[in-house]
N, C-alpha and C positions, 0 to 999 in steps of 0.2 A: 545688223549693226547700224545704228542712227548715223547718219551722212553727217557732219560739219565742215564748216569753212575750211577749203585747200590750206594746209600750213604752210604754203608759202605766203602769205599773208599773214599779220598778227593773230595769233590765234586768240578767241573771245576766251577771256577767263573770269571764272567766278570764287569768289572765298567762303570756305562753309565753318562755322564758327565765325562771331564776328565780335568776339572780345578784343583784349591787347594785344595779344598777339596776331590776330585778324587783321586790325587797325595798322601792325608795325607791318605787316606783307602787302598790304593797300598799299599804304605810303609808297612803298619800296617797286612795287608795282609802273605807280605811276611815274617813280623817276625813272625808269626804264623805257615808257611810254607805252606800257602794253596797253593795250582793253579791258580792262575791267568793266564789266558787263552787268556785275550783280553778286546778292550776298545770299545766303540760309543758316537762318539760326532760328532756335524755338524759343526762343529769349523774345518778347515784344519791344521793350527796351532797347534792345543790341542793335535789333531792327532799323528803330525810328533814330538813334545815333548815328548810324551807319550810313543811312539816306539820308541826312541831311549833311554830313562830312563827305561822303563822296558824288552825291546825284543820281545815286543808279538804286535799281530796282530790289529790293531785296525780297526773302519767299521764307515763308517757316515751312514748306516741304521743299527736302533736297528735289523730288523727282523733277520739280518747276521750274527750278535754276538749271537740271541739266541737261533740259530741251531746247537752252540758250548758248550754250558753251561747248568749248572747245579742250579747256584746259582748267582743273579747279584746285586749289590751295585749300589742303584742310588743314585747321587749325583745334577741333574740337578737344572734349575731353580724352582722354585716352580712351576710354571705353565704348566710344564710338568710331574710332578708324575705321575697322571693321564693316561698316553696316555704309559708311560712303564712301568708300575706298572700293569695294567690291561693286558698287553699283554702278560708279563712272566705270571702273575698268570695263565692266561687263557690257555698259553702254558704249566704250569706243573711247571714253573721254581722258584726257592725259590727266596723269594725277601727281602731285608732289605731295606729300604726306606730313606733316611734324613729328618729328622722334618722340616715344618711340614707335616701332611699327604697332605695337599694340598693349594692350593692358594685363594680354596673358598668351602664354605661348600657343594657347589651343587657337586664339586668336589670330594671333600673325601668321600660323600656318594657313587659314584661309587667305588669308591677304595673299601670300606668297602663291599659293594654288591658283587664285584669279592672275594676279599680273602675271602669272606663266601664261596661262591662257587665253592673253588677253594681247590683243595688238597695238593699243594703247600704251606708252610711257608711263612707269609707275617709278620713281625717286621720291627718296626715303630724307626729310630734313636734317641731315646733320651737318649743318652751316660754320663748325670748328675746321671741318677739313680743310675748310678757303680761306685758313688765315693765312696771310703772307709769310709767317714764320715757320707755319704746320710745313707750306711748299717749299721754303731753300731747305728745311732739314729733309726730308724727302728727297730734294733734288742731290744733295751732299753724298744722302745712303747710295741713291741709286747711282750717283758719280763713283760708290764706292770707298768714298773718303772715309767711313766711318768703320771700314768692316763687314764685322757680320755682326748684325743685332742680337744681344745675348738678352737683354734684360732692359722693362721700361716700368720707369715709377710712375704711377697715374697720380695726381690727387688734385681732388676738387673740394675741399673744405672749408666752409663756412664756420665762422665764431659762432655767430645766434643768426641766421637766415632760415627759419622756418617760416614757408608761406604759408596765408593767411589758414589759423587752424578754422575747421568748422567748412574748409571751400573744398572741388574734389580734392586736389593735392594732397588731402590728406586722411583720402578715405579710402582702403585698400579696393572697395568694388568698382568703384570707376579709374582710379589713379592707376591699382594694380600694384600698387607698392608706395615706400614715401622717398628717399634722399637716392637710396640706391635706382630706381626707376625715372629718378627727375635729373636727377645729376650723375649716377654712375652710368648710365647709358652714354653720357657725349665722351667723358675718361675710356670706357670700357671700348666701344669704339675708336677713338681716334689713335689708342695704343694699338690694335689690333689694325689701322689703317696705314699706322708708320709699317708696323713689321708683317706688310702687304698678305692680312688675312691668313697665316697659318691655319693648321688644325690645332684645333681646342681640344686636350687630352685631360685634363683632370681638373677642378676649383675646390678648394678649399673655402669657405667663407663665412662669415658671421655677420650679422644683421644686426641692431640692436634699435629701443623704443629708450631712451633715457630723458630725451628733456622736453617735447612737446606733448607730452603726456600727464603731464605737470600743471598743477595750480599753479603754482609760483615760478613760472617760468620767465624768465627778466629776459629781457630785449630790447633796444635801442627804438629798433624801424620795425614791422613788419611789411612786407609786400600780403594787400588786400584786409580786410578785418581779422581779430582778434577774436575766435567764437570760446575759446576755451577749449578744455583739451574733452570734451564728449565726444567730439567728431573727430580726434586722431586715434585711429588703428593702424600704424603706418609704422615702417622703421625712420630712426633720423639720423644716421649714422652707418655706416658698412665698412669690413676690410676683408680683402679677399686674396688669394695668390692663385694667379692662373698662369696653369703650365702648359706650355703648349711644345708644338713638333719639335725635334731637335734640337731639344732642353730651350727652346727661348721662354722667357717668362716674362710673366706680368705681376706688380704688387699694386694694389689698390686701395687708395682710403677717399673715403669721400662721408660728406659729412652735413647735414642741414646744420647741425647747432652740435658744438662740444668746447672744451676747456682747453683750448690751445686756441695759436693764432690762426687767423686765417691761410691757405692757401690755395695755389692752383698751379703748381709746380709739376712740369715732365720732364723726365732727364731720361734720356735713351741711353745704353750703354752700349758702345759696340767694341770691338777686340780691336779697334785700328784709334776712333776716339769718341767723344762722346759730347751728346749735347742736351741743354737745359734751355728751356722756356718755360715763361706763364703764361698759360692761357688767358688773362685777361688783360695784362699788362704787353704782353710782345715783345719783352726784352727777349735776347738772344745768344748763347755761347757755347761757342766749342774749346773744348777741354782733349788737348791730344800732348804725348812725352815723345821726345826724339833723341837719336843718339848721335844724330849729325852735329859733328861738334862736341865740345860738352856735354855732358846730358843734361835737359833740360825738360822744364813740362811748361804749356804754350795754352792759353785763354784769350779766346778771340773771339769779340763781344759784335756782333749784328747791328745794323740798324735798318729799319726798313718802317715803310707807313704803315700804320694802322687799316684796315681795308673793312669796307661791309661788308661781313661774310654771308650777310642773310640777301643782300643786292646780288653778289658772287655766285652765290645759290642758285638763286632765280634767274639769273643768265644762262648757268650752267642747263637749267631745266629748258626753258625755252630755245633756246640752242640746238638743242637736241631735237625739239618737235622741230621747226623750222627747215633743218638740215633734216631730219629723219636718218638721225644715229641715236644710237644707244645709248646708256649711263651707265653703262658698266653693269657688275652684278650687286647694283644698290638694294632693292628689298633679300636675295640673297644675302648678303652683307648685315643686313638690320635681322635679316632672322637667326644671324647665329650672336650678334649681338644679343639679342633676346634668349637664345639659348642658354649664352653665359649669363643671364641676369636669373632667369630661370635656375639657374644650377647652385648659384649662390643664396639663392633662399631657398633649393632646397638641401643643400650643403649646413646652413646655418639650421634650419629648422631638426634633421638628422643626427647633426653633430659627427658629420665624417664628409671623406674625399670622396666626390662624385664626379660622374663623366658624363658630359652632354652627350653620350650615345645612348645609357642607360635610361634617358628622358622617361616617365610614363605616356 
């Protein structure tokens, strides 16, 4: 295993992908004060932007950046987790990943196989759990307040938010999927993170390609260019119902583009009360009926900051190196997320109830 700097010192971090998302974990980086030491991307472009926004050294082969480092932020396409994820772990080097773990489940089982084996930190980016609103309802459940969790509505729906057609996003060999893999991943998680990772017993689900496939596909904004619909083989739309242990369930819609409004509504239901948020918004309410007194039913609305959940992240990860504890069982965690993504397209593709044990 390659030696680096004792972490009790800042440990030297590098970003591999060095697009938006690359750019938004620099930033965030630096308000932190860690080291940023350097970039890899195979982009020449991303490169010479990179280097001149941050001053550091960057490399179109990962092996060169990570004879420098200590800890690396991958940010790539999906279809490459895999291939640097598995080569820091393998070299020693702490990794934090971008959801999802991977772009196919045969994939993320290697993932998962390396960070077992690996002495190295591997956390998995799902930056929703460090909203400030995700923690008081979490804190609430685990006070008890709410019960026992019987049932959580997920939805992440967009009006017309499909990214740029023509880029991976929406190319099943690198993306690995389109709305359900981009956006049902942080839903499909963060429900499965309220009602603390059950067993996943059954998914029903349906996938659908309706409107990015489309000549005449009308949209306001895109996020990245506009290539036309030859480069979408992607779904843009999903609904699914995952049942898990001790009848708790899950329903799910999530959405790139469809004919409703938008949202990004969770409502947890428990048998004592229940609570609603938006994931992008942070309002916040609990919904509970009492008989003390009168009977009456009680809405009690939250306020709390806004928080960077991707700063919260990044603490959380270097924290860990630092101290030399754990994150829990994060790629665990992401691989059965992956599981249930997996099961839902192949639930939708089958047209019946399938079981993430039955997996091929």
């Amino acid at each position: 295993m390659t030696s680096h700097t004792p972490l009790d010192q800042t440990p030297r971090t590098g970003i591999v992908g060095l697009g938006n998302i690359g750019q938004y974990h620099a930033e965030r980086l630096l308000e932190l004060d860690i080291d940023l030491v350097g970039g890899m991307d195979v982009s020449t472009e991303a490169r010479e932007t990179f280097e001149r926004r941050y001053g550091v050294e960057t490399y179109e082969d990962h092996t060169a950046l990570y004879e420098t480092v200590d800890a690396v932020i991958i940010t790539t396409p999906n279809k490459f987790h895999e291939t640097y994820t598995v080569d820091a772990l393998e070299t020693g080097i702490h990794v934090l990943v971008e959801k999802p773990l991977a772009h196919s489940l045969e994939s993320a089982r290697r993932i998962r196989e390396a960070a077992a084996a690996s002495e190295a930190i591997c956390m998995v980016g799902f930056n929703n759990r460090f909203l400030n609103t995700v923690q008081i309802v979490r804190n609430r459940i685990e006070r008890g307040e709410l019960g026992t969790i019987t049932h959580i509505e997920a939805n992440y729906v967009r009006r017309r938010g499909v990214p740029g057609r023509g880029s991976w996003f929406t190319r099943r060999a690198i993306a690995g999927g389109g709305a359900l893999i981009d956006l049902g991943v942080h839903a499909i998680d963060l429900a499965l993170y309220i009602l603390d990772f059950p067993t996943v017993e059954e998914i029903n689900g349906v996938t659908r390609t309706e409107f990015g496939s489309r000549e005449n596909y009308a949209y306001l904004d895109m996020w990245g260019d506009d290539a036309g619909p030859d480069e979408f083989d992607v779904d843009d739309s999903a609904t699914a119902f995952i049942r898990c242990a001790n009848d708790r369930a899950i329903s799910l819609e999530v959405a790139w583009a469809t004919n409703r409004p938008a949202t990004h509504e969770f409502v947890i239901r428990g048998t004592e009360a229940a609570a609603r948020f938006d994931l992008l918004e942070g309002d916040l309410t609990f919904y509970s009926a009492s008989t003390a007194g009168p009977h009456h039913l009680e809405d009690t609305s939250i306020q709390t900051p806004q928080n960077d959940t991707h700063s919260d992240e990044q603490r959380a990860f270097f924290d860990a190196i630092v101290s030399a504890r754990d994150v829990g069982e994060s790629v665990e965690e992401a691989f059965t997320v992956q599981r249930v993504i997996d099961g839902i397209y192949r639930s939708s593709a089958e047209g019946r109830c399938v079981s993430i044990g039955d997996e091929p």
